[in-house]
gemmi code that builds the backbone of each chain (N, CA, C; Angstrom):
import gemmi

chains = {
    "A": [
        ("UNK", (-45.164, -42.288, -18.246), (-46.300, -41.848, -17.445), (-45.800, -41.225, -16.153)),
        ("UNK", (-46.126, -39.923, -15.668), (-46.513, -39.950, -14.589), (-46.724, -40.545, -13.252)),
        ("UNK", (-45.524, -40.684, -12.636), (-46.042, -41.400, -11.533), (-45.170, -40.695, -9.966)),
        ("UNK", (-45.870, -41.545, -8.648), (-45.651, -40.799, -7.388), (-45.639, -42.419, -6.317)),
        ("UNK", (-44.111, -42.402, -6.313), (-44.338, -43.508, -5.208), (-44.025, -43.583, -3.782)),
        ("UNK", (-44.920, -44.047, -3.272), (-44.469, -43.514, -1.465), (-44.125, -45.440, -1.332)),
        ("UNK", (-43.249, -45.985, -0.696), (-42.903, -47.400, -0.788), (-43.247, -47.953, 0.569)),
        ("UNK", (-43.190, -46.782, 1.862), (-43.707, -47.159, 3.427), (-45.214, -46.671, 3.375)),
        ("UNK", (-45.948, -47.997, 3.896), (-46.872, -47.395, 4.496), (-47.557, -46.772, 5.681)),
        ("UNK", (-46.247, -47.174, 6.574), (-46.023, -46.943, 8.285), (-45.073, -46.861, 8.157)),
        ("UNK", (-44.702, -45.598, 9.131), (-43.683, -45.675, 9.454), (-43.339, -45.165, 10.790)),
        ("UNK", (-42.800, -46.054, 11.874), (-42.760, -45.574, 13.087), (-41.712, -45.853, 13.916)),
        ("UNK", (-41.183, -44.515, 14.614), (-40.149, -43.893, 15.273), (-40.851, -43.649, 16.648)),
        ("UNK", (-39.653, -43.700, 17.831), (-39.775, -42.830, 19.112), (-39.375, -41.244, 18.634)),
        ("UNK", (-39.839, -40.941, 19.853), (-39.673, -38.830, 19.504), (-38.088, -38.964, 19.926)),
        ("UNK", (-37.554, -38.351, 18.966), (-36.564, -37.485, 19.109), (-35.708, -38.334, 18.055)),
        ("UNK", (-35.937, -38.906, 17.846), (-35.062, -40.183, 16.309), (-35.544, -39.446, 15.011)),
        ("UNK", (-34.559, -39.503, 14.021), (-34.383, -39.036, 12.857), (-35.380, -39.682, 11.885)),
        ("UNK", (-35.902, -39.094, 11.286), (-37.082, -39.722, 10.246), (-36.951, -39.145, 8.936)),
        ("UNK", (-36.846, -40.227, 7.966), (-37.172, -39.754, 6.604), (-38.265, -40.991, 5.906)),
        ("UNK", (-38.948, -39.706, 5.416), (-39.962, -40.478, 4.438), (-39.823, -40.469, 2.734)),
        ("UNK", (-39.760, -41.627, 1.926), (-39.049, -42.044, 0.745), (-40.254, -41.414, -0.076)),
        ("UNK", (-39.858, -40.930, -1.410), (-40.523, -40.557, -2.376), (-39.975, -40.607, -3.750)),
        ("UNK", (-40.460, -41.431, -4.203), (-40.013, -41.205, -5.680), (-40.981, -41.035, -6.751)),
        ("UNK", (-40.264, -40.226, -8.220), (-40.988, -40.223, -9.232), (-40.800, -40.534, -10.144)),
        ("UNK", (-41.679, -40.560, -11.326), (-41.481, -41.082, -12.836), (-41.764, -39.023, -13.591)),
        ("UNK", (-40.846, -38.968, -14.119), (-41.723, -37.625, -14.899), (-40.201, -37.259, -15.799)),
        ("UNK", (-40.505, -37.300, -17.110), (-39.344, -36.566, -18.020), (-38.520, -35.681, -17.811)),
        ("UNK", (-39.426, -34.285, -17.629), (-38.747, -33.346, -17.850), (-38.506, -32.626, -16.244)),
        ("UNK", (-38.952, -31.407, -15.719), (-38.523, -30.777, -14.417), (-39.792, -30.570, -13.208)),
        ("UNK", (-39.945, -31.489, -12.989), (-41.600, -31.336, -12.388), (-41.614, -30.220, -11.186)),
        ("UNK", (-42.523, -30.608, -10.564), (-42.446, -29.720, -9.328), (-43.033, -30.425, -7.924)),
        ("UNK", (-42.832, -30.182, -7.269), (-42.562, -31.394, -5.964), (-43.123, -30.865, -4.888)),
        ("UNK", (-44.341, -31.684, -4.197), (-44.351, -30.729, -2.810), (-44.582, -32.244, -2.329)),
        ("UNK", (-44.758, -31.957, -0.622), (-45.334, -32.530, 0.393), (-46.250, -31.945, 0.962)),
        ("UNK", (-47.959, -32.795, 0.639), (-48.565, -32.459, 1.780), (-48.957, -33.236, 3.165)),
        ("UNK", (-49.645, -32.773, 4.404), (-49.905, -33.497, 5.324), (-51.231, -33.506, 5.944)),
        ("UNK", (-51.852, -34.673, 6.324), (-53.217, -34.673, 6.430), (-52.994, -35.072, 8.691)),
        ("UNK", (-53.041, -34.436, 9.522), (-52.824, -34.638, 10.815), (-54.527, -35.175, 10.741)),
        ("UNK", (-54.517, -35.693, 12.249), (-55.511, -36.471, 12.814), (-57.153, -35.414, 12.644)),
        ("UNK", (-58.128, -35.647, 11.404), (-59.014, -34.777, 11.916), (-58.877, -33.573, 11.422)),
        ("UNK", (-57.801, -33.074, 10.410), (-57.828, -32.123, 9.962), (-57.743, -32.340, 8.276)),
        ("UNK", (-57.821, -30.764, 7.625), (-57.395, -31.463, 5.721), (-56.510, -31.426, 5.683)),
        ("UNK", (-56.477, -31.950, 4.651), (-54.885, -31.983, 3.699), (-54.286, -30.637, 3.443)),
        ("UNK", (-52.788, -30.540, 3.846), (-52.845, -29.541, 3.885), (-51.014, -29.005, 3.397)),
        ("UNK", (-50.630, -28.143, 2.490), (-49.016, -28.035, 2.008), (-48.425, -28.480, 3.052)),
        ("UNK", (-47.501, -29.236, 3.501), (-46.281, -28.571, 4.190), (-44.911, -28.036, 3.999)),
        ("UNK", (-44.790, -28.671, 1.933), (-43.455, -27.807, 1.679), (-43.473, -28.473, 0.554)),
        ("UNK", (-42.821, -27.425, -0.261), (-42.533, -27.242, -1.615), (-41.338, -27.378, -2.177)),
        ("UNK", (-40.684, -27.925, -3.130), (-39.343, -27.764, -3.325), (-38.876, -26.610, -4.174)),
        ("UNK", (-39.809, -25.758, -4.977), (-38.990, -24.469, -4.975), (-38.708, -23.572, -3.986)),
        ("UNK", (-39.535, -23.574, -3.213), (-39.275, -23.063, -1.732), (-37.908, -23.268, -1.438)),
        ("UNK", (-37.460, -24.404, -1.069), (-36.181, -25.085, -0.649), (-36.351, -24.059, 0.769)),
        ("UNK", (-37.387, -24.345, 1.512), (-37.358, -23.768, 2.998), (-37.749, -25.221, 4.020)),
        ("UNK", (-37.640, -25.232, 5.142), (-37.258, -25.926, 5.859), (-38.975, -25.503, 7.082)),
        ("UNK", (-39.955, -26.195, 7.174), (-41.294, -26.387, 7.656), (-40.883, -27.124, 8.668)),
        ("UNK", (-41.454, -26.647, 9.762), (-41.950, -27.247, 11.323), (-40.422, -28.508, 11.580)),
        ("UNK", (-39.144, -28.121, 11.085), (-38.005, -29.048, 10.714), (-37.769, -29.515, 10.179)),
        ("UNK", (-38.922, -30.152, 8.739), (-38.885, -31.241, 8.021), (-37.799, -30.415, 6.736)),
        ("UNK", (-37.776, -30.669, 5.962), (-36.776, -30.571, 4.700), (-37.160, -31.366, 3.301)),
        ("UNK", (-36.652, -31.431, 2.346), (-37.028, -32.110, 1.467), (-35.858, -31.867, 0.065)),
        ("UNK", (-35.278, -32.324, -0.477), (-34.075, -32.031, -1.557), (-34.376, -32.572, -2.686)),
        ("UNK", (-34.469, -32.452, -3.034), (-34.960, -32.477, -5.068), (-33.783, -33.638, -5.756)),
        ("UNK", (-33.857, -34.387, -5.881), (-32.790, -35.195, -6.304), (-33.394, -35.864, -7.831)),
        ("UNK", (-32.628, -35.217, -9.071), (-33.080, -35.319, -10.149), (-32.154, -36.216, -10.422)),
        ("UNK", (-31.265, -36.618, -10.555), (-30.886, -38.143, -10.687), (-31.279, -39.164, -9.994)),
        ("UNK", (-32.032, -39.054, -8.939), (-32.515, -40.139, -8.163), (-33.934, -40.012, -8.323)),
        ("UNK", (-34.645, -38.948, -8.930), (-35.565, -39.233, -8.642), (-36.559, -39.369, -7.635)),
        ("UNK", (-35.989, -38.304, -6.452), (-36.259, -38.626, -5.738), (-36.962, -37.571, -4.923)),
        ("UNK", (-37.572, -37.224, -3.613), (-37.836, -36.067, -2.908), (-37.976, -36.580, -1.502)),
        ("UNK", (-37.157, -36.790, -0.870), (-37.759, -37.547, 0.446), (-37.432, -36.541, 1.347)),
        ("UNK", (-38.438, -37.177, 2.647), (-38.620, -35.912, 3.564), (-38.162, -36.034, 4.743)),
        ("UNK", (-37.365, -35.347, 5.043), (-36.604, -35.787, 6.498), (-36.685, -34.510, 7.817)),
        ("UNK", (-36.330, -35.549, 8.956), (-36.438, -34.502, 10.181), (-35.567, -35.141, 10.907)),
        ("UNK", (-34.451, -34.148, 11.440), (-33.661, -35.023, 12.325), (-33.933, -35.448, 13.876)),
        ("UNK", (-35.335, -34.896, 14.222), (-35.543, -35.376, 15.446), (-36.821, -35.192, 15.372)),
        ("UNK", (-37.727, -36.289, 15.305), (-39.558, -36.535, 15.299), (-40.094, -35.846, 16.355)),
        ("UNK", (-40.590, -35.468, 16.707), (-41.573, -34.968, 17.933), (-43.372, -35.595, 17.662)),
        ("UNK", (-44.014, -35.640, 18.877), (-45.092, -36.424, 18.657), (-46.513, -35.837, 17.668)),
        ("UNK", (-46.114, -34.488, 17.725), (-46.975, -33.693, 17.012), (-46.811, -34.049, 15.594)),
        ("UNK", (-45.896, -34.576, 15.080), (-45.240, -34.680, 13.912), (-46.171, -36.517, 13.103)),
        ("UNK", (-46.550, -36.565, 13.639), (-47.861, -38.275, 13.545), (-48.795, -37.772, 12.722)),
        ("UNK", (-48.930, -38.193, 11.605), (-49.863, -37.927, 10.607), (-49.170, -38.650, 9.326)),
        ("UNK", (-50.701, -38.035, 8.482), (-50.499, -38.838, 6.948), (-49.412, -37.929, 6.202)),
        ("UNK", (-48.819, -38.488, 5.507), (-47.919, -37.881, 4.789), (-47.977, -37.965, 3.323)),
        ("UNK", (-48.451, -37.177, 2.110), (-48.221, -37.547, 0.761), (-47.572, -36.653, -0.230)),
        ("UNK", (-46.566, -37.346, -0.905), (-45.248, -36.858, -1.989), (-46.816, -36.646, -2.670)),
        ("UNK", (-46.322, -35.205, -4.243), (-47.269, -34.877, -4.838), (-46.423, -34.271, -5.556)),
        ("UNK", (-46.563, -34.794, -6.924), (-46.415, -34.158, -8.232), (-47.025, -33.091, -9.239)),
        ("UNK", (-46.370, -32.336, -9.768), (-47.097, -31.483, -10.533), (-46.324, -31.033, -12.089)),
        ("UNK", (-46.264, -31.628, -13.367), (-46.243, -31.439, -14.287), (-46.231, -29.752, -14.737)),
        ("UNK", (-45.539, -29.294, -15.065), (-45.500, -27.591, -15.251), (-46.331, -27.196, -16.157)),
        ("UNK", (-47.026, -27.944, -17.238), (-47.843, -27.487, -18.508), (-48.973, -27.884, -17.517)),
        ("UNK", (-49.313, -28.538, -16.517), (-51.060, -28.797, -16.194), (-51.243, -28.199, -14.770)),
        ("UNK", (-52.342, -28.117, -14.470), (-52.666, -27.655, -12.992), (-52.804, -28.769, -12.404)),
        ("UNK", (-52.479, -29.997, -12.037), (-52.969, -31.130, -12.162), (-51.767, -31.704, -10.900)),
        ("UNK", (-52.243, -32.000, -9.759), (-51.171, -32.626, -8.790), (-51.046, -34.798, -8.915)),
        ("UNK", (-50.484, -34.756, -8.868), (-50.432, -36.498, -8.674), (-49.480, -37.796, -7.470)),
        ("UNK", (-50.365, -37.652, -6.270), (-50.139, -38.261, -5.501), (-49.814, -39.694, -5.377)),
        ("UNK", (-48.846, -39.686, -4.195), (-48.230, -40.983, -3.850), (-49.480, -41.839, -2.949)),
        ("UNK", (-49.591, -42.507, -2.244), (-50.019, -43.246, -2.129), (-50.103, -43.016, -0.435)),
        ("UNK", (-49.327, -42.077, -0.342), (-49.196, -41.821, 1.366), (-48.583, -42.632, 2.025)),
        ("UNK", (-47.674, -42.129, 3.112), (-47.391, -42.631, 4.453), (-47.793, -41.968, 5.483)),
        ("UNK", (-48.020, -43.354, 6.463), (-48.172, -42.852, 7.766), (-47.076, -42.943, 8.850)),
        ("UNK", (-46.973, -41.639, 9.356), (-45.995, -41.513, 10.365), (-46.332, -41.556, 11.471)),
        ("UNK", (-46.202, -42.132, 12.044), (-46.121, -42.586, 14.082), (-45.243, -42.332, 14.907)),
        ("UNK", (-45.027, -41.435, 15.376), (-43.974, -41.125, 16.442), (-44.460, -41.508, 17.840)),
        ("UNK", (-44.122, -42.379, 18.698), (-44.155, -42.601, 20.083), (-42.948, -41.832, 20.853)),
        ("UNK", (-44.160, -41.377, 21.817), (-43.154, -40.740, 23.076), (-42.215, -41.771, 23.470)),
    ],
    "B": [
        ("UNK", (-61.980, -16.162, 8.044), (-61.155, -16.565, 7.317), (-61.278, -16.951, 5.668)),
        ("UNK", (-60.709, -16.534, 4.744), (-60.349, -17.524, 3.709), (-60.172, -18.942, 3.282)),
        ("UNK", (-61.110, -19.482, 2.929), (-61.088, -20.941, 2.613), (-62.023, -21.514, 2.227)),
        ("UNK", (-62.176, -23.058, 2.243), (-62.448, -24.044, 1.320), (-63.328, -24.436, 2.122)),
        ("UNK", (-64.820, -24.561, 1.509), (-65.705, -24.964, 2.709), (-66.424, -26.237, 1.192)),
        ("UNK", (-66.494, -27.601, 2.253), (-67.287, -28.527, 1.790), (-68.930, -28.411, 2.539)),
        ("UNK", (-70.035, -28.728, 1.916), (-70.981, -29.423, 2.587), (-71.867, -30.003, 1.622)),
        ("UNK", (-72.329, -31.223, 2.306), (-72.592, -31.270, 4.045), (-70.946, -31.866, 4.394)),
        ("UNK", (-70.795, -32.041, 5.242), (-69.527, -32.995, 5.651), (-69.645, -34.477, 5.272)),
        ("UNK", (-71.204, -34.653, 5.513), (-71.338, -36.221, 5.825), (-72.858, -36.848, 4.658)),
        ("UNK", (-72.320, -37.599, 3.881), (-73.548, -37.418, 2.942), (-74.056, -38.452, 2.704)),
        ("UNK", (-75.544, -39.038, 3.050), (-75.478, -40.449, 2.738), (-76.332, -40.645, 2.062)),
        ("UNK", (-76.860, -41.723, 0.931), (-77.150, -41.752, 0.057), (-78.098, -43.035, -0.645)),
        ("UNK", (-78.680, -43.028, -1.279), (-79.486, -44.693, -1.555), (-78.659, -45.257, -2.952)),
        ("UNK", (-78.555, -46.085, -3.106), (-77.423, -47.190, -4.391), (-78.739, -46.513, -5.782)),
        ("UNK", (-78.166, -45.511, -6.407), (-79.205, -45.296, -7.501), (-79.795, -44.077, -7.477)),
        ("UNK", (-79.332, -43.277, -6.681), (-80.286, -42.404, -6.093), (-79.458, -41.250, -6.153)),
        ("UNK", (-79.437, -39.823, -7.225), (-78.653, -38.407, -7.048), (-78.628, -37.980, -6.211)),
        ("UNK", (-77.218, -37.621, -6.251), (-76.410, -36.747, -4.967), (-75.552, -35.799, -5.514)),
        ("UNK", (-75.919, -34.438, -5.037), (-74.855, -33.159, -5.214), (-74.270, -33.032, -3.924)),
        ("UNK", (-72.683, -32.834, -3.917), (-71.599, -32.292, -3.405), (-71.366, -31.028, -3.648)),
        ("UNK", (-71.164, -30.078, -2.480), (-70.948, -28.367, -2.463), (-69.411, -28.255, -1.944)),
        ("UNK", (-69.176, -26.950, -3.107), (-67.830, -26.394, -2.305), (-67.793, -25.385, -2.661)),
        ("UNK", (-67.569, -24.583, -1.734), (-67.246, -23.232, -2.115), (-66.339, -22.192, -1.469)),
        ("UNK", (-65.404, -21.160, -1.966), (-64.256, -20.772, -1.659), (-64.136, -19.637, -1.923)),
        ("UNK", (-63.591, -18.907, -0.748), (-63.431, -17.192, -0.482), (-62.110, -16.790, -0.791)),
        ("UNK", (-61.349, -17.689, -1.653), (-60.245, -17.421, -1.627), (-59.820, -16.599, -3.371)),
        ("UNK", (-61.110, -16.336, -4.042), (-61.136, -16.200, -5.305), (-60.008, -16.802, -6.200)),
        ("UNK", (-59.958, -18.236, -6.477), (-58.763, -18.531, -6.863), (-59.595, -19.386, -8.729)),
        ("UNK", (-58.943, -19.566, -8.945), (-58.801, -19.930, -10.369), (-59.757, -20.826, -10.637)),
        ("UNK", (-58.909, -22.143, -10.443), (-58.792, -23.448, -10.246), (-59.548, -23.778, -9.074)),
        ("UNK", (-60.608, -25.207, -9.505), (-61.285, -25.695, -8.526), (-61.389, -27.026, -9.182)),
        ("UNK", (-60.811, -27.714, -8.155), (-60.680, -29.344, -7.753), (-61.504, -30.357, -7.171)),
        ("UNK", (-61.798, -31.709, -7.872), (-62.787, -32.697, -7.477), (-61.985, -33.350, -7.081)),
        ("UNK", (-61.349, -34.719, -6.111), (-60.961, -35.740, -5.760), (-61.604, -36.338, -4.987)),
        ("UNK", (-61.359, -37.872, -5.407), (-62.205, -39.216, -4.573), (-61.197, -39.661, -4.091)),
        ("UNK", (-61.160, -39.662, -2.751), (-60.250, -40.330, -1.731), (-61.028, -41.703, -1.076)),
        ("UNK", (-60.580, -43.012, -1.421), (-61.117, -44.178, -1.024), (-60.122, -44.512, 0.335)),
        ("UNK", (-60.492, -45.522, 0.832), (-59.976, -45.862, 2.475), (-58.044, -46.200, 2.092)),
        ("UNK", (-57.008, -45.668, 2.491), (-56.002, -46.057, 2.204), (-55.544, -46.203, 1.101)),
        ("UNK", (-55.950, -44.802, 0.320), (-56.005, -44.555, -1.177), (-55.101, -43.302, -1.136)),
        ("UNK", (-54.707, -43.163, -2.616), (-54.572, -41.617, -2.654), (-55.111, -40.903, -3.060)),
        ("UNK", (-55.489, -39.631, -2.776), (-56.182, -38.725, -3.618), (-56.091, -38.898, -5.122)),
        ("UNK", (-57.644, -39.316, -5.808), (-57.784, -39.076, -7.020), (-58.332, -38.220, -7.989)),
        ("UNK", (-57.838, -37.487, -8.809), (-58.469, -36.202, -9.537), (-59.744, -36.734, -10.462)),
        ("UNK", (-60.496, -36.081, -10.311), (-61.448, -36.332, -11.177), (-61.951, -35.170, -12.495)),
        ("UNK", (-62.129, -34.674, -11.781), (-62.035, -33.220, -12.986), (-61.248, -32.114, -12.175)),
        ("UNK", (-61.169, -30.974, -12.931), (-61.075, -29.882, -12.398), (-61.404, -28.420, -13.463)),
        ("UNK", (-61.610, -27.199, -13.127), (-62.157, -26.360, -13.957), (-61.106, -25.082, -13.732)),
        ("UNK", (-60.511, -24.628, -14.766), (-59.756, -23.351, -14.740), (-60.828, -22.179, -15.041)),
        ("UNK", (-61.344, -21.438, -14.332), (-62.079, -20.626, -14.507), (-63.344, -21.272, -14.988)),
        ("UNK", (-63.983, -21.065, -16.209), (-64.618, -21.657, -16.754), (-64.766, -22.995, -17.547)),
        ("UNK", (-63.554, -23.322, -17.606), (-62.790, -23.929, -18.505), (-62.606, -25.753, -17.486)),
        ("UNK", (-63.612, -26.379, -18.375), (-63.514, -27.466, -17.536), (-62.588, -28.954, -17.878)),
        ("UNK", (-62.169, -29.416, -17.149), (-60.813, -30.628, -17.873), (-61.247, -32.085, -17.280)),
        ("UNK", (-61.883, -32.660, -17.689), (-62.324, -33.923, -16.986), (-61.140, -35.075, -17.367)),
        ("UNK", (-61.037, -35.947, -16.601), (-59.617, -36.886, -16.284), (-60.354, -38.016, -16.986)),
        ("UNK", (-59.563, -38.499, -17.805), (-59.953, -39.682, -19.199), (-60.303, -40.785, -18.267)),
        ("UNK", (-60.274, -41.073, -17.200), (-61.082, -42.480, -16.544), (-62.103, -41.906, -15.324)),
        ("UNK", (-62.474, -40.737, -15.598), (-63.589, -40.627, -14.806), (-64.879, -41.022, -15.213)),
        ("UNK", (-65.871, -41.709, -14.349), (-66.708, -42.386, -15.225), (-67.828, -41.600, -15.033)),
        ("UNK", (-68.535, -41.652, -16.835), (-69.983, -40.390, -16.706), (-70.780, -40.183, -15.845)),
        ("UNK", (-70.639, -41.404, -14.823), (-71.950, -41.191, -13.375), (-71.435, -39.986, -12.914)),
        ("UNK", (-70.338, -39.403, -12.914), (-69.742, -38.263, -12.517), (-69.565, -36.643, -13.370)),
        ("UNK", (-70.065, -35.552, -12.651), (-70.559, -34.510, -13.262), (-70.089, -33.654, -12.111)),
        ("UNK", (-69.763, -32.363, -12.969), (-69.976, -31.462, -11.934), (-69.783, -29.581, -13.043)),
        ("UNK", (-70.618, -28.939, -11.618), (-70.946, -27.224, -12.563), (-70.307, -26.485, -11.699)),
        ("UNK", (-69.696, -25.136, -12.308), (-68.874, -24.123, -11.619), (-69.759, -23.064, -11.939)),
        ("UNK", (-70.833, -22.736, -11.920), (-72.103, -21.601, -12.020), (-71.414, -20.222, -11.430)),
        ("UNK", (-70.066, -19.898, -10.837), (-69.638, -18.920, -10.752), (-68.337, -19.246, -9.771)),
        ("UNK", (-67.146, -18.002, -10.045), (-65.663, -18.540, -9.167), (-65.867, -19.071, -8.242)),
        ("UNK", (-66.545, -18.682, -6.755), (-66.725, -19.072, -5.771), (-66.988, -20.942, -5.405)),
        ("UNK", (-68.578, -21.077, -5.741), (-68.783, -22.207, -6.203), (-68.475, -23.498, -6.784)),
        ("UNK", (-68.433, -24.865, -6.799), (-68.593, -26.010, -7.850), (-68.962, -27.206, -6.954)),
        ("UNK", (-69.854, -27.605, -7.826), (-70.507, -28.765, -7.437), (-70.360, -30.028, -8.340)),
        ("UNK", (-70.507, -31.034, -7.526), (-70.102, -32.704, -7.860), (-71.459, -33.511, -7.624)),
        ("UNK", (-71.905, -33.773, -9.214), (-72.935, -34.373, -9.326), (-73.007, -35.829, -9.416)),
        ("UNK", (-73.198, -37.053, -8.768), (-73.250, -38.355, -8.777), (-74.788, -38.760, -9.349)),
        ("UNK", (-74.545, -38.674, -10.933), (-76.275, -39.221, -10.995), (-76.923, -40.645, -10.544)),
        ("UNK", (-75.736, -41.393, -10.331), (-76.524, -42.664, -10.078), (-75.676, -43.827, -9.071)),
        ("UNK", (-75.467, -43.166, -8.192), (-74.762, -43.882, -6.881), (-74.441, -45.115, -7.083)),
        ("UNK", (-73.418, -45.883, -6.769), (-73.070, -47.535, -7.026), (-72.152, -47.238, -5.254)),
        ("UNK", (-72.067, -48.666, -5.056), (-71.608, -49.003, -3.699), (-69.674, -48.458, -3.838)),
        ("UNK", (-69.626, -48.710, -4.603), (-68.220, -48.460, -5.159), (-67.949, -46.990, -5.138)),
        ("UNK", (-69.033, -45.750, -5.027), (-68.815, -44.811, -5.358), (-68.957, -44.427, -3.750)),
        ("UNK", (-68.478, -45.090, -2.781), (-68.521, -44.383, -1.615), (-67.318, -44.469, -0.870)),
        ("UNK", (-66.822, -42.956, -0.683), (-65.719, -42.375, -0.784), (-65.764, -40.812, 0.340)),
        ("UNK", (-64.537, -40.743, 0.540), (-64.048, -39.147, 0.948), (-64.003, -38.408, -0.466)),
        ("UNK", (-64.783, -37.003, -0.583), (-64.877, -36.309, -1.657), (-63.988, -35.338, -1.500)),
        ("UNK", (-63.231, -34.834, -2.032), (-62.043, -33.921, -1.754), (-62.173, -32.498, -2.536)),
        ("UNK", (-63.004, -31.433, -2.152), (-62.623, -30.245, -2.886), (-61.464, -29.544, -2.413)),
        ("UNK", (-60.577, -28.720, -3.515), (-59.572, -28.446, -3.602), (-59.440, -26.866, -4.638)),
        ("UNK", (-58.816, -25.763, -4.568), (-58.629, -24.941, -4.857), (-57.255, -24.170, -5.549)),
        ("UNK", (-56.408, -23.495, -5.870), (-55.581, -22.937, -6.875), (-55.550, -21.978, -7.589)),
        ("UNK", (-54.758, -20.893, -6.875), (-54.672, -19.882, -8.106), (-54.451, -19.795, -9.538)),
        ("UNK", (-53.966, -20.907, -10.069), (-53.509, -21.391, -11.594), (-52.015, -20.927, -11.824)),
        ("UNK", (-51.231, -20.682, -10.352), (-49.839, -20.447, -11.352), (-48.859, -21.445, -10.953)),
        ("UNK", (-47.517, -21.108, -11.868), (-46.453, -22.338, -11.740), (-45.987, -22.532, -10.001)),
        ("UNK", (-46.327, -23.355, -9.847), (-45.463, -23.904, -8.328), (-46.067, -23.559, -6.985)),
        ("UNK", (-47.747, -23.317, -7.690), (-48.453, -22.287, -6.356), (-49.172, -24.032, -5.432)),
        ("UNK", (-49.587, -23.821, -4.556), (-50.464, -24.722, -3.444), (-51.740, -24.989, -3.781)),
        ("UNK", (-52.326, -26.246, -3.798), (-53.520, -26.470, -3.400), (-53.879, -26.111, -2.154)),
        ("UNK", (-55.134, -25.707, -2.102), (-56.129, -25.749, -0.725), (-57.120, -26.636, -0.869)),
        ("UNK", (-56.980, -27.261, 0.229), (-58.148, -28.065, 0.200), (-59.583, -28.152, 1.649)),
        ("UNK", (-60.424, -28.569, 1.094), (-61.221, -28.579, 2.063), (-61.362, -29.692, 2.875)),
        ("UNK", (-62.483, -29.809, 4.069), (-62.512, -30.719, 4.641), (-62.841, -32.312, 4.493)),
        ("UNK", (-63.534, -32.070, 2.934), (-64.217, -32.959, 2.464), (-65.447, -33.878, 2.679)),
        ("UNK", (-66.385, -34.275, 2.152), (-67.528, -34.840, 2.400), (-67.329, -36.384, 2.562)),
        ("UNK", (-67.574, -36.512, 3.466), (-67.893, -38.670, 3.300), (-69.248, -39.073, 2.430)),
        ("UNK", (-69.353, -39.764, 1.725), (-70.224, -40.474, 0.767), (-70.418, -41.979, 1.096)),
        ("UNK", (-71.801, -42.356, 1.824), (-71.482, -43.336, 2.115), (-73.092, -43.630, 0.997)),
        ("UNK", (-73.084, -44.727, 0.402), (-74.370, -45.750, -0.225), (-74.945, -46.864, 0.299)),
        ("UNK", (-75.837, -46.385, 0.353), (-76.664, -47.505, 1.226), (-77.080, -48.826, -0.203)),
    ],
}
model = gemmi.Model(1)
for chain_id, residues in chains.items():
    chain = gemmi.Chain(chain_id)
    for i, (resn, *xyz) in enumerate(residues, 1):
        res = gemmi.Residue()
        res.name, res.seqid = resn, gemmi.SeqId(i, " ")
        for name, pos in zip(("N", "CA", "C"), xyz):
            atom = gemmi.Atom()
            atom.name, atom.element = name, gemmi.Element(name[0])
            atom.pos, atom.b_iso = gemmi.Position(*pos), 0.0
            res.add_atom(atom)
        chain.add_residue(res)
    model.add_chain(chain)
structure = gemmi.Structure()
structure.add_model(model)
structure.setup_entities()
């Protein structure tokens, strides 16, 4: 089956400390991987894709098919950077995304 | 601008009592997306429609309906409200190709009285 696991549900840093947020999946074959982010009051909204393999507002994200993994990192938080965070799967035969469970990120000044 | 407009934002409702959800999108895209977002949940799919072409998710339960009467458009029909069914409604959008973005809208709150 299908699956999207986010394992933090908080997660909180001072600004300027390195942050990564954990993601893992269940899926056979070559899925496709994004991160989106829901900030205070606004929608949900992309912030990065892993075919992209481009690098958003600092964050990053690396495709790790032996691990299973996609986690999202920034080497220095800034406070703007505080919001929901959710890993999201996508199966290549369906239009069909399948979310983690979200984290929340907290950065204090 | 281009985008994903929910309304109303805020929708409230009697335990038993039909309720339609609006969304509609200038972005002429394919694909149009239902999700129920509960408090500290994740987004859950409920149906979604490729053009005409509608795909309902094997545990969505029949109180739940919805019509795409043209691209722009689709609506989320709740024929019979339960306390349980009150939720953030999540419309969502897609061109239909490999590796492209959802858009999503602001979404409606559903609350049952």
């Amino acid at each position: 089956a299908q699956r999207v696991t986010q394992p933090e549900k908080l997660l909180s840093v001072f600004k300027g400390a390195p942050v990564e947020l954990k993601c893992n999946y269940s899926y056979s074959g070559s899925p496709e991987l994004f991160w989106y982010v829901q900030y205070s009051r606004q929608r949900l909204q992309l912030l990065l894709r892993h075919i992209s393999r481009e690098s958003i507002k600092g964050f990053t994200a690396d495709l790790n098919k032996g691990e299973t993994s996609f986690h999202l990192k920034k080497p220095f938080a800034q406070e703007e950077d505080s919001a929901m965070y959710y890993c999201a799967l996508k199966a290549p035969e369906t239009d069909k995304l399948i979310f983690g469970t979200g984290t929340r990120l907290q950065v204090f000044p | 601008d281009a985008m994903v407009i929910q309304n109303p934002r805020y929708q409230v409702t009697q335990f038993g009592k039909p309720v339609t959800l609006s969304c509609s999108q200038t972005l002429n895209h394919n694909v149009m997306y239902w999700y129920q977002q509960k408090s500290s949940q994740a987004p859950k799919l409920l149906f979604h429609y490729y053009d005409k072409d509608f795909n309902n998710e094997a545990d969505t339960p029949d109180n739940f309906q919805s019509r795409r009467p043209n691209t722009s458009f689709c609506f989320l029909d709740i024929r019979s409200p339960g306390l349980g069914d009150a939720a953030m409604y999540l419309c969502a959008t897609a061109k239909g190709l490999a590796g492209d973005q959802q858009f999503f809208g602001p979404g409606t709150r559903l609350t049952v009285l």
